[in-house]
C-alpha positions in Angstrom: 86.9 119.0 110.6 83.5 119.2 111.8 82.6 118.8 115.1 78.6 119.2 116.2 78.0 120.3 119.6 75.3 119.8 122.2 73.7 123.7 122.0 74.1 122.9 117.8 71.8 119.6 117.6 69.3 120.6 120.0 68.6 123.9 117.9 68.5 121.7 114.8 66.1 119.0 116.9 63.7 121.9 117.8 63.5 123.3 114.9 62.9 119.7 113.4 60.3 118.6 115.8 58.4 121.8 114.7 58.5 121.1 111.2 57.7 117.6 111.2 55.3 117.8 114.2 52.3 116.9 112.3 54.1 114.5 109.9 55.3 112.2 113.1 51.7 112.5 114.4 50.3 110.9 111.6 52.7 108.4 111.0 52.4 107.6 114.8 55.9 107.9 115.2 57.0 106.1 112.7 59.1 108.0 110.2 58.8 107.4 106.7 60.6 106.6 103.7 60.1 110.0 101.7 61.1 112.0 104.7 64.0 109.8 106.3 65.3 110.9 102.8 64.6 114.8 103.6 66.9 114.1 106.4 69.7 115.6 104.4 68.7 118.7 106.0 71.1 118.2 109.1 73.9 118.3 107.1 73.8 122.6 106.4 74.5 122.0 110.3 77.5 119.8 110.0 74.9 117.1 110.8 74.3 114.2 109.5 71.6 111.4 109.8 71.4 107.8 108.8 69.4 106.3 105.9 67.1 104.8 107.3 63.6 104.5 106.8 62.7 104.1 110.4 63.3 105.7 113.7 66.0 105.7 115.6 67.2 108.5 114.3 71.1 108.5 114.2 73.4 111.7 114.1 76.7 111.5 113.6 78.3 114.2 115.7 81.7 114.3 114.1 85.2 112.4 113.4 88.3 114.1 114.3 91.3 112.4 113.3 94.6 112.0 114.9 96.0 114.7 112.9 93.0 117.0 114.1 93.5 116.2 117.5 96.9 117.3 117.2 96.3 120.3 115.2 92.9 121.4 117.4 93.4 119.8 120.7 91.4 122.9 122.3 88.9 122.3 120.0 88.3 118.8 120.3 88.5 118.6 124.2 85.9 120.6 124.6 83.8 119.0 122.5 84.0 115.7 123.7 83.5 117.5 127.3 80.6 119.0 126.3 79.1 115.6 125.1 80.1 113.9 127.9 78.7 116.2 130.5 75.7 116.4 127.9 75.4 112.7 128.4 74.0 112.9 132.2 71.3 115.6 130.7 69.8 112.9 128.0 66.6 112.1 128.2 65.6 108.0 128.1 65.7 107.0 124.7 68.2 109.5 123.7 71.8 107.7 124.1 75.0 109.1 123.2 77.3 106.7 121.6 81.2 107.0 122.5 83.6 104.8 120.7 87.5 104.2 122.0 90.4 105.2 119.0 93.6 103.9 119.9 96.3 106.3 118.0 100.0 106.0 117.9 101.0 109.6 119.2 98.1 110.6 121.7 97.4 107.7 123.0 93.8 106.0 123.9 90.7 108.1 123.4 87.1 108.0 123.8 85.0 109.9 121.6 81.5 110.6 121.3 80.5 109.8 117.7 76.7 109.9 117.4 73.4 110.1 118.8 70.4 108.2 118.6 67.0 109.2 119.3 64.3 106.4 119.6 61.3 108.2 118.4 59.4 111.5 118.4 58.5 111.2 122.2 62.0 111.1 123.3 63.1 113.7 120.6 60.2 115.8 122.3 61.5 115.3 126.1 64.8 116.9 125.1 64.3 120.0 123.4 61.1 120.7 126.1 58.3 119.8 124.4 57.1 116.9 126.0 53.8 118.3 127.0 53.2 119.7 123.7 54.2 116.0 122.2 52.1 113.9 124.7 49.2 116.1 124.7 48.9 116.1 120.9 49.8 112.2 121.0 46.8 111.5 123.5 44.1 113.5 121.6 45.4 111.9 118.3 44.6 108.6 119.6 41.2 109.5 121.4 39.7 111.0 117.6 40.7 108.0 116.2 39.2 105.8 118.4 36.1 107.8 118.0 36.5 108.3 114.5 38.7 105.6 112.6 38.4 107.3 109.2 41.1 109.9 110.5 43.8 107.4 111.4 46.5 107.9 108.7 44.6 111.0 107.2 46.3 113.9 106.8 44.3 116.8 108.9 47.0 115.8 111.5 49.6 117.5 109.5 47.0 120.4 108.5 45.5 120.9 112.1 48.6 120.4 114.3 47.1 122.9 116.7 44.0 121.5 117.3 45.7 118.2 118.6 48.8 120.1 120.3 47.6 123.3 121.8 43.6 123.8 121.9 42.2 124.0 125.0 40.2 120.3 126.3 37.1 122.1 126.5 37.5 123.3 122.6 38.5 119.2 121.7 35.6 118.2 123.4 33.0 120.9 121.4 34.9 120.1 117.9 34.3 116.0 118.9 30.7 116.5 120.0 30.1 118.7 116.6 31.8 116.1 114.3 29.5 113.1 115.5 26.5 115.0 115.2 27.7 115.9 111.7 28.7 112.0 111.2 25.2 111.5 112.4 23.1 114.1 110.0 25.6 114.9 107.4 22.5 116.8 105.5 20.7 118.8 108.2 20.4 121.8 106.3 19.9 123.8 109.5 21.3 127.2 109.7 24.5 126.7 112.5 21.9 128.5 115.1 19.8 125.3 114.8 22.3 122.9 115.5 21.5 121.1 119.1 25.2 120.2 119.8 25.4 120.8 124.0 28.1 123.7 124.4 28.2 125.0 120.9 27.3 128.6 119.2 27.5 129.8 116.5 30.9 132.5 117.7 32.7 129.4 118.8 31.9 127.9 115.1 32.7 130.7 112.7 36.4 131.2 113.2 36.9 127.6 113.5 35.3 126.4 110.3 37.9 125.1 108.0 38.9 123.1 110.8 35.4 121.6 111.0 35.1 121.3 107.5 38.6 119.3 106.7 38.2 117.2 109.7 34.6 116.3 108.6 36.0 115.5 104.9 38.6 113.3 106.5 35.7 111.7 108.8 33.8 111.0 105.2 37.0 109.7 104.1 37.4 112.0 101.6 40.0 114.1 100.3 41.2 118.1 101.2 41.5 120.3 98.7 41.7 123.4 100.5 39.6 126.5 100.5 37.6 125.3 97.1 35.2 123.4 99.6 32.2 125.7 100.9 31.9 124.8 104.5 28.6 124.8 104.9 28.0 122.1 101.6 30.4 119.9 102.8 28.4 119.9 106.5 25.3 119.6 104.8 24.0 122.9 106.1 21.9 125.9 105.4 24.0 128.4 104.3 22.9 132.4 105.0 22.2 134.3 102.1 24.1 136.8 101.0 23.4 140.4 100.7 23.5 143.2 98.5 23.6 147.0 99.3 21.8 148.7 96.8 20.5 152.4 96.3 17.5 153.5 94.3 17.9 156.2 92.9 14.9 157.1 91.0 12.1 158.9 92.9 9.5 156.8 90.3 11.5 153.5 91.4 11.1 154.3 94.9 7.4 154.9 94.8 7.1 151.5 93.6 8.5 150.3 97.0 6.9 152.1 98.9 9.9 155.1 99.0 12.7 152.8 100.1 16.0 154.3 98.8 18.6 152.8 101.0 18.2 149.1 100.7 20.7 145.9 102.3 18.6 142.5 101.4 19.6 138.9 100.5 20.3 138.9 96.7 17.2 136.4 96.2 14.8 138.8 97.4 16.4 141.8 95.1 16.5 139.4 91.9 12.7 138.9 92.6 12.2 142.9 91.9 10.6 143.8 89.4 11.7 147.2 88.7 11.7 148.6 85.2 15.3 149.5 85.5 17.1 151.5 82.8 20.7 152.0 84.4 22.8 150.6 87.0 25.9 151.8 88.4 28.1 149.4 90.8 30.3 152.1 93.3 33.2 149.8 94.8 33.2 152.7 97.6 30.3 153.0 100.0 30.5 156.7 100.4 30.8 157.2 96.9 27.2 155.1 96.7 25.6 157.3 99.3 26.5 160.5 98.1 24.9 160.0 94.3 22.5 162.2 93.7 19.2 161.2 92.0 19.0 159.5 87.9 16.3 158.6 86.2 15.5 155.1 86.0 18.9 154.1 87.8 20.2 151.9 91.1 23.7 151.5 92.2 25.1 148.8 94.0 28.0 149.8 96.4 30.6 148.0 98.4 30.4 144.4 96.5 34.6 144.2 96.4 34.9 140.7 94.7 31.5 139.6 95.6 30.5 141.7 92.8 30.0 138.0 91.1 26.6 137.5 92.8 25.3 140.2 91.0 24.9 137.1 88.1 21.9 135.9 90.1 19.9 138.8 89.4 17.5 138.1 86.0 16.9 141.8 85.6 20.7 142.9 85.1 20.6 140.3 82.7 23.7 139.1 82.6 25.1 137.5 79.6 24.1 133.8 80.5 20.4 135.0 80.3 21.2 136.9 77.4 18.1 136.3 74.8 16.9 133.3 76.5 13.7 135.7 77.2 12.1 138.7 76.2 10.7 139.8 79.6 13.7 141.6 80.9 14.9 145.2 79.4 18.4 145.3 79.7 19.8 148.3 81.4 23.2 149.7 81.2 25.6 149.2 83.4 28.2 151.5 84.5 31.4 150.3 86.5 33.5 152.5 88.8 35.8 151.7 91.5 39.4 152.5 92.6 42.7 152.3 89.9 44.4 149.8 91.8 44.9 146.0 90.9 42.1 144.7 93.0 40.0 147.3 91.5 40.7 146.2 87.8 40.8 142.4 89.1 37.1 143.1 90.2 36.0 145.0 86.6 37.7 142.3 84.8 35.4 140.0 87.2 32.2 142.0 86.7 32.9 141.9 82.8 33.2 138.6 82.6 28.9 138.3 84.1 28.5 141.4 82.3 30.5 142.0 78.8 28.5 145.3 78.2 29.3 146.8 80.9 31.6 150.1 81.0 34.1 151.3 83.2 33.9 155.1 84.3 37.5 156.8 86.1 39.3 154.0 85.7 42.2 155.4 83.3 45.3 156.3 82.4 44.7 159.7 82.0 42.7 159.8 85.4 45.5 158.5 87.5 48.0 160.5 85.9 46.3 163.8 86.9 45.7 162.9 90.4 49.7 162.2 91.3 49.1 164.1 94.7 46.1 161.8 95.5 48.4 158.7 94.9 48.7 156.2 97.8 50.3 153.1 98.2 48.4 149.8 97.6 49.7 147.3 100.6 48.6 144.0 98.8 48.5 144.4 95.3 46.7 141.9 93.0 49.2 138.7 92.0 47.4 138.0 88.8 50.1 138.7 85.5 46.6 139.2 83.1 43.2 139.9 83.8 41.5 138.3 80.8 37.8 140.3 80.2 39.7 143.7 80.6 39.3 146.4 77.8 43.2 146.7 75.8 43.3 150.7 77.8 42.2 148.7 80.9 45.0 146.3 80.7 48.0 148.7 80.1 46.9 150.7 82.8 46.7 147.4 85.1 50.1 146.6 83.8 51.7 149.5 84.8 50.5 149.6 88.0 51.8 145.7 88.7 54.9 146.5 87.0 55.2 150.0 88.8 56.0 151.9 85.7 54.9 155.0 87.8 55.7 153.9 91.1 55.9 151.2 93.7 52.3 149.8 94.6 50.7 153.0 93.8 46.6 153.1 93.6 44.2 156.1 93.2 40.8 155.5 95.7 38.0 156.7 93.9 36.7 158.7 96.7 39.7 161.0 96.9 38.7 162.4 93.1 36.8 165.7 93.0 33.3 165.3 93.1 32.0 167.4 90.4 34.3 166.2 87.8 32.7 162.5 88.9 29.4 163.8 88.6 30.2 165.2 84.7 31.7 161.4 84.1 28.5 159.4 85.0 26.2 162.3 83.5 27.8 161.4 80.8 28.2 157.4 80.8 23.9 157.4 81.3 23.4 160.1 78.8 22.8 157.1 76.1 20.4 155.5 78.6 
């Protein structure tokens, strides 16, 4: 015998309104086929829900028989007083539906039997969350008005927040962004530039995937997640990015006027034109300032994944510019960052721009005379095979995803004695 009570549905309700929050909003209350299907889920619960495709939605809150009366009587009588001084708590639109049995041995009985709940808004008024429901309901209806290419799109159920629980003033600042957007959809002003009353660039940058799917859905076109640059779908000028890079060649620095140090947009260091014979790329920043001085070398430091830009530099020459001109000389380059996973995920990266380059303190034998420099990596890399690493590379990456020497472990490179680092790249340039 199962016998759903009050407390039971409305913790199943909640928990359903939050799941489906965004779904109802887009359907505007109307539930659909595919998920009056889903609605299976009640019944883990000892709840069950009717077939059909639309609201109401109809529970069925149990069925004692005459023999379970007789067995349970307890049981069953408070039940059906619990529903029936549940009853006077319903919200309208939620109604509790009793039906009489007439048995031979206990008589006439009324029993509650199920419950049906109009819609969303009355779901909402009984589990609390009317303001949440009407709120998100009222804005829904206002961006659509405003912009009909998001009725029925799916940025309800992605952006539940921004309907249910932004603040008015932040609706109003995301509205007034997305018609001047609808308006110049190719500005290709920096977000600085943008004369949108109320609007900055801080209030912008945490908030720009919403900006960006909303704006696809305005253009009526589809969401496919985090692939879509924000500032190409927006039609703006996006800031270029920059490289830290170290000269570290007193003749090199004379040529620029003794810089050493040097944090520019990566256009303006591919337009160098320093006769460079070596490069090192240092994932540690520390590690990058403290190299001494080689001849004819720079190191980049700090790139983490980012270490991909380092394509749009001619004078690396990177293996799409290989022989396509005689112009460049092409320098060695040397690879060392940490033995973890994201460290190999980043040489395998850097590899695949650069399939000369060489990887320094990045070994088996490395990590396994360091054990009391071992820490834990919190996040390791989720990728079963890096595909441009060398076959050493790989087993060592391997054995550090499969833990063959411990859980998560990961050597930093700036925990290794410096001399013995010094002897490795004096002797990765010594071919330069």
């Amino acid at each position: 015998m199962k016998l759903v009570s009050p407390s039971t549905i409305l913790a199943d309700l909640t928990r359903r309104l939050d799941q489906r929050f965004g779904l109802w909003l887009l359907q505007g209350a109307v539930l659909s086929p595919a998920c009056a299907a889903e609605d299976s889920d009640f019944e883990g619960a000892g709840l069950k829900a009717s077939s059909s495709d639309s609201w109401p939605m109809r529970i069925a809150l149990g069925s004692p028989t005459e023999r379970d009366v007789l067995q349970e009587i307890d049981a069953v009588d408070r039940w059906a007083r619990a529903w029936h001084q549940a009853r006077s708590t319903l919200p309208s639109g939620v109604t509790l539906v009793s039906e009489t049995r007439q048995w031979t041995r206990v008589g006439e009985q009324s029993l509650p039997v199920r419950l049906a709940i109009e819609g969303p808004t009355a779901l909402a008024a009984w589990v609390n969350e009317s303001s949440r429901w009407n709120r998100a309901c009222g804005r829904r209806d206002e961006l659509t008005q405003r912009f009909p290419s998001l009725r029925g799109s799916t940025v309800c159920r992605s952006h539940v927040a921004v309907f249910a629980d932004w603040a008015d003033r932040d609706v109003s600042r995301l509205q007034a962004l997305l018609a001047w957007l609808e308006k110049f959809p190719r500005s290709g002003l920096y977000l600085r530039q943008l004369p949108v009353p109320d609007m900055d660039t801080k209030w912008i940058e945490p908030r720009k995937a919403v900006v960006r799917d909303f704006f696809l859905a305005i253009q009526g076109k589809p969401m496919v997640g985090e692939s879509q640059d924000f500032h190409t779908v927006c039609g703006l000028r996006k800031p270029s990015g920059k490289l830290r890079m170290r000269i570290l060649c007193p003749q090199l620095r004379a040529m620029v006027a003794g810089l050493s140090d040097i944090e520019s947009p990566v256009q303006e260091i591919a337009s160098m034109r320093l006769p460079v014979r070596a490069v090192i790329i240092v994932e540690n920043l520390e590690t990058g300032l403290a190299l001494p001085d080689y001849e004819g070398t720079v190191a980049f430091m700090r790139l983490g994944h980012a270490v991909s830009e380092l394509a749009r530099i001619p004078w690396l020459v990177p293996d799409a510019g290989f022989g396509a001109s005689s112009k460049h000389h092409v320098p060695k380059l040397v690879y060392w960052g940490d033995i973890d996973t994201h460290g190999f995920a980043i040489l395998s990266r850097a590899r695949g721009i650069f399939s000369r380059l060489e990887s320094i303190l990045m070994d088996e034998a490395t990590f396994l005379a360091s054990t009391l420099l071992w820490v834990t990596e919190a996040k390791p890399h989720r990728a079963e095979e890096l595909c441009h690493l060398t076959p050493a590379e790989t087993d060592t990456y391997t054995g550090l995803r499969t833990n063959r020497w411990g859980e998560n472990l990961r050597l930093e490179q700036e925990r290794l004695p410096w001399q013995a680092c010094l002897r490795a790249i004096q002797e990765a340039l010594s071919s330069v």
